[in-house]
DRENPA-3360 file (N, C-alpha, C; in nm, 2 decimals, always signed):
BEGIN
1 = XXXXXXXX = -0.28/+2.23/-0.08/-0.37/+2.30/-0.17/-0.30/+2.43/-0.21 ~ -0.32/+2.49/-0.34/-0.26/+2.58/-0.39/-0.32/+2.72/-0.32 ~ -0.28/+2.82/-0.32/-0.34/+2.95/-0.31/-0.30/+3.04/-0.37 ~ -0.38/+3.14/-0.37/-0.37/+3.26/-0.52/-0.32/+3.34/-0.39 ~ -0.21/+3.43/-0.47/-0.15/+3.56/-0.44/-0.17/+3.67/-0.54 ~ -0.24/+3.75/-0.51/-0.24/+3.88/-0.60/-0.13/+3.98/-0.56 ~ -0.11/+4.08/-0.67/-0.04/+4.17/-0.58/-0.02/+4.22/-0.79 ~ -0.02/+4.40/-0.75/-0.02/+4.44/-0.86/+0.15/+4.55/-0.90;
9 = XXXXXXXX = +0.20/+4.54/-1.02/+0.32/+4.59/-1.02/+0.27/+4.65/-1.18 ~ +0.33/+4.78/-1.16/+0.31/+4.84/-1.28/+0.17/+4.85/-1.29 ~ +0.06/+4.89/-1.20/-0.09/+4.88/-1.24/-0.09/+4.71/-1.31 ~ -0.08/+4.66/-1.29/-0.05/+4.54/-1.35/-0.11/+4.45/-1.26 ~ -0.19/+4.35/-1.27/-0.25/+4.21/-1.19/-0.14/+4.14/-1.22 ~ -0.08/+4.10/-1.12/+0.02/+3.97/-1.13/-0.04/+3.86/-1.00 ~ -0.06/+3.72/-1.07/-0.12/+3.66/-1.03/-0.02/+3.54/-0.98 ~ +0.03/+3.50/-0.84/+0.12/+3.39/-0.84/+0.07/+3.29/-0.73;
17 = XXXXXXXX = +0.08/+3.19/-0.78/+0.02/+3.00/-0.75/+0.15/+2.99/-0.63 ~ +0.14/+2.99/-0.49/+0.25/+2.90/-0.45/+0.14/+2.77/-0.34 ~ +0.22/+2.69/-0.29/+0.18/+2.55/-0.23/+0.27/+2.59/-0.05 ~ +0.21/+2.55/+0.00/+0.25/+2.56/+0.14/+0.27/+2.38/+0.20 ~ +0.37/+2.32/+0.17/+0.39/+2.21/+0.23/+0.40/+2.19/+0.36 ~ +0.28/+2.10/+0.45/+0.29/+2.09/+0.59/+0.23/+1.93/+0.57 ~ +0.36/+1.91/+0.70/+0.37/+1.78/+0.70/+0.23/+1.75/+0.91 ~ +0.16/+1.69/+0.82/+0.08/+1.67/+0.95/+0.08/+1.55/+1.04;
25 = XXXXXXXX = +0.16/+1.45/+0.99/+0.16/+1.33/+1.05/+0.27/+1.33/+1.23 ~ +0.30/+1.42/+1.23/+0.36/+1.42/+1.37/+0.31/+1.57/+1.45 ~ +0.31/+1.58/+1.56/+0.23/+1.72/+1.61/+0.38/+1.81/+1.63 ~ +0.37/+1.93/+1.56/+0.47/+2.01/+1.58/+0.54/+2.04/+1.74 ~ +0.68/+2.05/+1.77/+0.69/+2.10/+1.86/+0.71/+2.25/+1.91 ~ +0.66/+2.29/+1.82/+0.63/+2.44/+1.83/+0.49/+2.50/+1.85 ~ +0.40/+2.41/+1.85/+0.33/+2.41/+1.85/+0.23/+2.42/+1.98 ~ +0.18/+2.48/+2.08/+0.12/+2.43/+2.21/+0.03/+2.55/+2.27;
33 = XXXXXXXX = -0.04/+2.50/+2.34/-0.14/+2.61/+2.42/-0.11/+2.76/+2.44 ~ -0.19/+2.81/+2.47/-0.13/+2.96/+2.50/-0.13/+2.94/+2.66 ~ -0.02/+2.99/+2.75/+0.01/+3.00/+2.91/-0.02/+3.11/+2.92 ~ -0.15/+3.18/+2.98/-0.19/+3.34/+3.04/-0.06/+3.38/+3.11 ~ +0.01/+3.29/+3.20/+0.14/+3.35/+3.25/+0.21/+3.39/+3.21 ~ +0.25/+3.35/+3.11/+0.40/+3.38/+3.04/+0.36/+3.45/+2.88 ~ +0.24/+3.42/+2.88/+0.24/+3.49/+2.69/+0.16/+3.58/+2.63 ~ +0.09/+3.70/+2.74/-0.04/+3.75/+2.70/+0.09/+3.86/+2.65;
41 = XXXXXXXX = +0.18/+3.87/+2.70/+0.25/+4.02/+2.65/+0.29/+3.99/+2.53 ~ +0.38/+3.87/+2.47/+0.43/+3.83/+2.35/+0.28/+3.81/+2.25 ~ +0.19/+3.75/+2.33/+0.11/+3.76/+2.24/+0.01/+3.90/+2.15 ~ +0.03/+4.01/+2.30/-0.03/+4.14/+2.24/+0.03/+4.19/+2.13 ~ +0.19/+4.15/+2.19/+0.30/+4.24/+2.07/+0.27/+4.19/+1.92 ~ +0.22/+4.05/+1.91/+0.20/+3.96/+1.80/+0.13/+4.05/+1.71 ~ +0.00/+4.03/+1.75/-0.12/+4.10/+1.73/-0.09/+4.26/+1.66 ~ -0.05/+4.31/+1.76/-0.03/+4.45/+1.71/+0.08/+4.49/+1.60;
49 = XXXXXXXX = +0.17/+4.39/+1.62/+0.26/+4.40/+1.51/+0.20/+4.37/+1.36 ~ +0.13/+4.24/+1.38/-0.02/+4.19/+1.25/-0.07/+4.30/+1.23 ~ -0.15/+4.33/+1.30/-0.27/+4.41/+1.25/-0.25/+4.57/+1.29 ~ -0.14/+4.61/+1.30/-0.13/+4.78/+1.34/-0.21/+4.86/+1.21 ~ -0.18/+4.83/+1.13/-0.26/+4.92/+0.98/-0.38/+4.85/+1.01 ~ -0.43/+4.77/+1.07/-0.59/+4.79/+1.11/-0.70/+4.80/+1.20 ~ -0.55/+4.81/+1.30/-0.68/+4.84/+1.43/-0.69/+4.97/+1.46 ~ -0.84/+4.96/+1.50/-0.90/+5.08/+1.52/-0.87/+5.10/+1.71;
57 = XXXXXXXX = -0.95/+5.21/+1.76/-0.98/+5.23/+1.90/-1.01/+5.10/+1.97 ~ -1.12/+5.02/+1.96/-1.15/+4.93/+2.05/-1.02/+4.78/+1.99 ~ -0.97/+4.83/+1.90/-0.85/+4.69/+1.90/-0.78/+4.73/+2.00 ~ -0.68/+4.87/+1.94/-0.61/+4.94/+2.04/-0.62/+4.91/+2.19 ~ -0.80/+4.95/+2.24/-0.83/+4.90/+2.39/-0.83/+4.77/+2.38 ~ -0.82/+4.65/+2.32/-0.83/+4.52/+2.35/-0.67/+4.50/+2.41 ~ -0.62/+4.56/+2.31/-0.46/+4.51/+2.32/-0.39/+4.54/+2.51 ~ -0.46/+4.67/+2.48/-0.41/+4.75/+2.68/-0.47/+4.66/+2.73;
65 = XXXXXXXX = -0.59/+4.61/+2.71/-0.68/+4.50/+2.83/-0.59/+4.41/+2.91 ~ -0.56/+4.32/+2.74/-0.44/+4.17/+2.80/-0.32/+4.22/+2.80 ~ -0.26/+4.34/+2.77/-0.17/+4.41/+2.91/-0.15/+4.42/+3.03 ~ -0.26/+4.48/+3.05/-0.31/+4.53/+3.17/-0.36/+4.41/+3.22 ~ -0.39/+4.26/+3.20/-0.40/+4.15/+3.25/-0.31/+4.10/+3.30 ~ -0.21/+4.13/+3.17/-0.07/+3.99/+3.22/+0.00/+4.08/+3.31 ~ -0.02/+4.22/+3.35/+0.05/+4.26/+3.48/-0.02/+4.24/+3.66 ~ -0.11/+4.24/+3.60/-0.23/+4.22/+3.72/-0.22/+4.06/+3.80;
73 = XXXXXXXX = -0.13/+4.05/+3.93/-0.13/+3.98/+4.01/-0.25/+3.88/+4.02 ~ -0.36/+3.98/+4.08/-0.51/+3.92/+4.14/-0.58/+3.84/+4.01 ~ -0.54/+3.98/+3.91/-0.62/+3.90/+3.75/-0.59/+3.76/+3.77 ~ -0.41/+3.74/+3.72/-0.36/+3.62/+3.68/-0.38/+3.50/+3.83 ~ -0.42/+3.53/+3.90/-0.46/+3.44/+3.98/-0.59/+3.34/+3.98 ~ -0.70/+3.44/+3.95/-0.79/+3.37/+3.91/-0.86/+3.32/+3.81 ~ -0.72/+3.32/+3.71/-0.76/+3.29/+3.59/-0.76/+3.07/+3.57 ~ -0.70/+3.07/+3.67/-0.62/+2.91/+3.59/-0.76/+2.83/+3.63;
81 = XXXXXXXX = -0.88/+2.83/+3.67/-1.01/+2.74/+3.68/-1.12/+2.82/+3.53 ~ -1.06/+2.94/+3.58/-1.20/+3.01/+3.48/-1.15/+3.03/+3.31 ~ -1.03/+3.04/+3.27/-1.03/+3.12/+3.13/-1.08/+3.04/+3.05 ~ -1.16/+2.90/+2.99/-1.18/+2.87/+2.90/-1.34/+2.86/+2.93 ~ -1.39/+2.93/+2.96/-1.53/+2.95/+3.04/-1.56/+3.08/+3.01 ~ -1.47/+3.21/+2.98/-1.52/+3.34/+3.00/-1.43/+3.41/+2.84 ~ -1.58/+3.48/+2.85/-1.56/+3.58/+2.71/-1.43/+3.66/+2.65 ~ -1.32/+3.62/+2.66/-1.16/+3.66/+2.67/-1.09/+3.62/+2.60;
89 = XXXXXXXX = -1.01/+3.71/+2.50/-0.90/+3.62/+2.43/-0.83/+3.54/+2.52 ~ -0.84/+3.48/+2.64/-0.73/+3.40/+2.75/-0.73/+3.23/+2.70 ~ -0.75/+3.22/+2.59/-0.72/+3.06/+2.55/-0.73/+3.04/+2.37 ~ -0.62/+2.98/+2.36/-0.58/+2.97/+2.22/-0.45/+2.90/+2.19 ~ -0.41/+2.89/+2.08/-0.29/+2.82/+2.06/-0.17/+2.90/+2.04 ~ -0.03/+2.87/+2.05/+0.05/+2.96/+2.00/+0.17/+2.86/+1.93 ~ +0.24/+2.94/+1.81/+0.37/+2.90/+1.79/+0.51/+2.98/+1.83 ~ +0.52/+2.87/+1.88/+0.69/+2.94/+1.95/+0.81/+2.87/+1.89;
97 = XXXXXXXX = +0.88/+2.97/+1.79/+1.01/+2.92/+1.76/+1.11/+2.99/+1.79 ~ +1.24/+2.96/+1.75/+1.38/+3.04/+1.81/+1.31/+3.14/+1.91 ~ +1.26/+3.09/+2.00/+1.25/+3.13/+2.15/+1.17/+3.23/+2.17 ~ +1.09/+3.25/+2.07/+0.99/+3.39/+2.11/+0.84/+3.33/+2.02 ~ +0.72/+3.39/+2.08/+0.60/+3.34/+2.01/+0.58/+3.43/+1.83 ~ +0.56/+3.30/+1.76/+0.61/+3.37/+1.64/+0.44/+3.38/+1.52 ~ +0.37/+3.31/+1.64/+0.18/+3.27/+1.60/+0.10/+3.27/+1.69 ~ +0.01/+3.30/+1.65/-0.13/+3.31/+1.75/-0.25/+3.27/+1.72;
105 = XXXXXXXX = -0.31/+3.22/+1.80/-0.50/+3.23/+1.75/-0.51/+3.17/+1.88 ~ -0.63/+3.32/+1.89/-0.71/+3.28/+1.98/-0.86/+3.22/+1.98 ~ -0.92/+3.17/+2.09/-1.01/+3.10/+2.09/-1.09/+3.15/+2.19 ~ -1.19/+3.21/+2.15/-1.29/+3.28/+2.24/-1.43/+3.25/+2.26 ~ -1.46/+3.19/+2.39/-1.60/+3.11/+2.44/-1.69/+3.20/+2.42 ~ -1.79/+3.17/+2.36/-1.91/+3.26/+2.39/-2.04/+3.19/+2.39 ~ -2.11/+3.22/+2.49/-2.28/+3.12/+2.54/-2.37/+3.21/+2.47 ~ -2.38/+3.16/+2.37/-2.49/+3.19/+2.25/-2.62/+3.11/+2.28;
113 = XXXXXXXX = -2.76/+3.16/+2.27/-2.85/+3.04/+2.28/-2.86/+2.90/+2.34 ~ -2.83/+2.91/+2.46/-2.80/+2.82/+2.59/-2.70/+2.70/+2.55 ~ -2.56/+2.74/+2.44/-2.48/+2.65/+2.45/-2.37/+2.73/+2.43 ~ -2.19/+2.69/+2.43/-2.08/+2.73/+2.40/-1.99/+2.74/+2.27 ~ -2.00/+2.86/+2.20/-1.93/+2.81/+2.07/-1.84/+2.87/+2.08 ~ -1.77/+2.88/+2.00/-1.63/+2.92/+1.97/-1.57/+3.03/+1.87 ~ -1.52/+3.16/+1.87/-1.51/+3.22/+1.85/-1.33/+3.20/+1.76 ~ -1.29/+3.17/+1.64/-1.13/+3.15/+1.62/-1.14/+3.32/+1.62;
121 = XXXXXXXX = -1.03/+3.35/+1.62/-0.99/+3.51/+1.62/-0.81/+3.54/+1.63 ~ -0.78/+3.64/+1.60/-0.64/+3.68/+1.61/-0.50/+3.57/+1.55 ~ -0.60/+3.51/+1.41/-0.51/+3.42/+1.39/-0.38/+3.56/+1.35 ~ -0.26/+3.52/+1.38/-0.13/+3.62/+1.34/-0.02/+3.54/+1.34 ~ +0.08/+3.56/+1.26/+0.20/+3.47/+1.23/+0.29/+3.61/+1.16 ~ +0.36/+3.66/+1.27/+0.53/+3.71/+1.26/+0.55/+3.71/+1.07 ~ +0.54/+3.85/+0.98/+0.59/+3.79/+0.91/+0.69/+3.79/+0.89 ~ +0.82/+3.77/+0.94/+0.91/+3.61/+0.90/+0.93/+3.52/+0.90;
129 = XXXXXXXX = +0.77/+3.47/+0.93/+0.82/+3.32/+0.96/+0.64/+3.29/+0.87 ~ +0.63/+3.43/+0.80/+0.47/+3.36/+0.70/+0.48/+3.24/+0.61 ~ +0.38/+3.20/+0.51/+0.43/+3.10/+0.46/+0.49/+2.99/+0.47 ~ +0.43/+2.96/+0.59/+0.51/+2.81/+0.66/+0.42/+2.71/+0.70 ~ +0.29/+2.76/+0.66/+0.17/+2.67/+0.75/+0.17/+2.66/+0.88 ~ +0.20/+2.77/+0.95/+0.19/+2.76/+1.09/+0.06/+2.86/+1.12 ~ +0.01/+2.91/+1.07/-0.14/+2.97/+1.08/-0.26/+2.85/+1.02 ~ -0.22/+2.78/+0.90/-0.28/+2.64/+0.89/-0.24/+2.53/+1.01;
137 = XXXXXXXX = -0.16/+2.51/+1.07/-0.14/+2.46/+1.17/-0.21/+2.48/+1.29 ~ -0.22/+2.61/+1.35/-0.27/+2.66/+1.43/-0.44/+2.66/+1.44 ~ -0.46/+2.66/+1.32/-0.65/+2.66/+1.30/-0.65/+2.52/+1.33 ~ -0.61/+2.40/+1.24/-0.60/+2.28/+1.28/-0.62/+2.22/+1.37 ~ -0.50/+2.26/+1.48/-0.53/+2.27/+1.62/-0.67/+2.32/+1.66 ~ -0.67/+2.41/+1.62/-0.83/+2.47/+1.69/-0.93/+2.40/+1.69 ~ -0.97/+2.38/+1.54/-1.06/+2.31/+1.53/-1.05/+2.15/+1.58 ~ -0.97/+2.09/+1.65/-0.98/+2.00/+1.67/-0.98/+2.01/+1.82;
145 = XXXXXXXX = -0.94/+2.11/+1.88/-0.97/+2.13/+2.01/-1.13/+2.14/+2.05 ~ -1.20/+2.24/+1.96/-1.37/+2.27/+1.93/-1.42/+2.14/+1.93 ~ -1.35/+2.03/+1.86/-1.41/+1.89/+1.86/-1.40/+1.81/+1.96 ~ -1.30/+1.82/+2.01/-1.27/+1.74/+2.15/-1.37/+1.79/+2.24 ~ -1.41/+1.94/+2.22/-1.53/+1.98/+2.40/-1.65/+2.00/+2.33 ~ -1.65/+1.89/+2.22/-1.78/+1.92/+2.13/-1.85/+2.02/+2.15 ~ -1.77/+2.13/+2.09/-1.85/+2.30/+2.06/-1.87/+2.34/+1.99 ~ -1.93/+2.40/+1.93/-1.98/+2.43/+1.79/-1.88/+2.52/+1.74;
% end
């Protein structure tokens, strides 16, 4: 599907059409779970690199949080029964290419009205590697993970 790009030069609206070709018929191998072990730090850097022009104070404190998680021995111990159970960016998808996490979205449980829905959040994608449908990839995933634990 097409998508509009705005962006103005010379006070000027320039308006440009590009198409994002993603091939869905095989599951990327870049593509796979977020590991609290190994990726809360690549993943904060993600995030903050994305969104520095717009986080405020409590981003800023979100970001120290899953810092301050992925150093925490005791934390990361009793995460591997609980994280997709508790109010936390601690479960989501990531893309990892040339050896470093280069996407993110997270997926955040919340017990709303005596059921579990699902929060997408922190979708971010490195931009050098924008434009590639790996943030359309990544929702994809999501939402079809929301389907599998039929969550709203």
């Amino acid at each position: 599907m097409p998508a509009l790009c705005k962006k103005s030069i010379n006070n000027r609206r320039v308006y440009n059409w590009f198409v994002v070709a993603v091939d869905l018929s095989q599951p990327s191998p870049h593509l796979r779970q977020l590991d609290v072990h190994r990726d809360l730090v690549a993943t904060a850097d993600l995030i903050e690199l994305c969104f520095a022009s717009t986080l405020d104070a409590d981003g800023r404190e979100y970001l120290r949080q899953i810092r301050r998680a992925a150093a925490d021995p005791a934390y990361m111990r009793w995460l591997p029964g609980a994280y997709e159970r508790v109010t936390t960016p601690l479960f989501g998808y990531v893309w990892e290419q040339d050896h470093r996490i280069v996407g993110n979205l997270s997926l955040i449980p919340i017990h709303k009205d005596g059921r579990w829905i699902y929060l997408i959040a922190n979708v971010a994608v490195h931009p050098e590697y924008r434009r590639r449908g790996i943030a359309y990839q990544l929702t994809l995933r999501a939402l079809e993970h929301i389907r599998e634990h039929r969550v709203s």
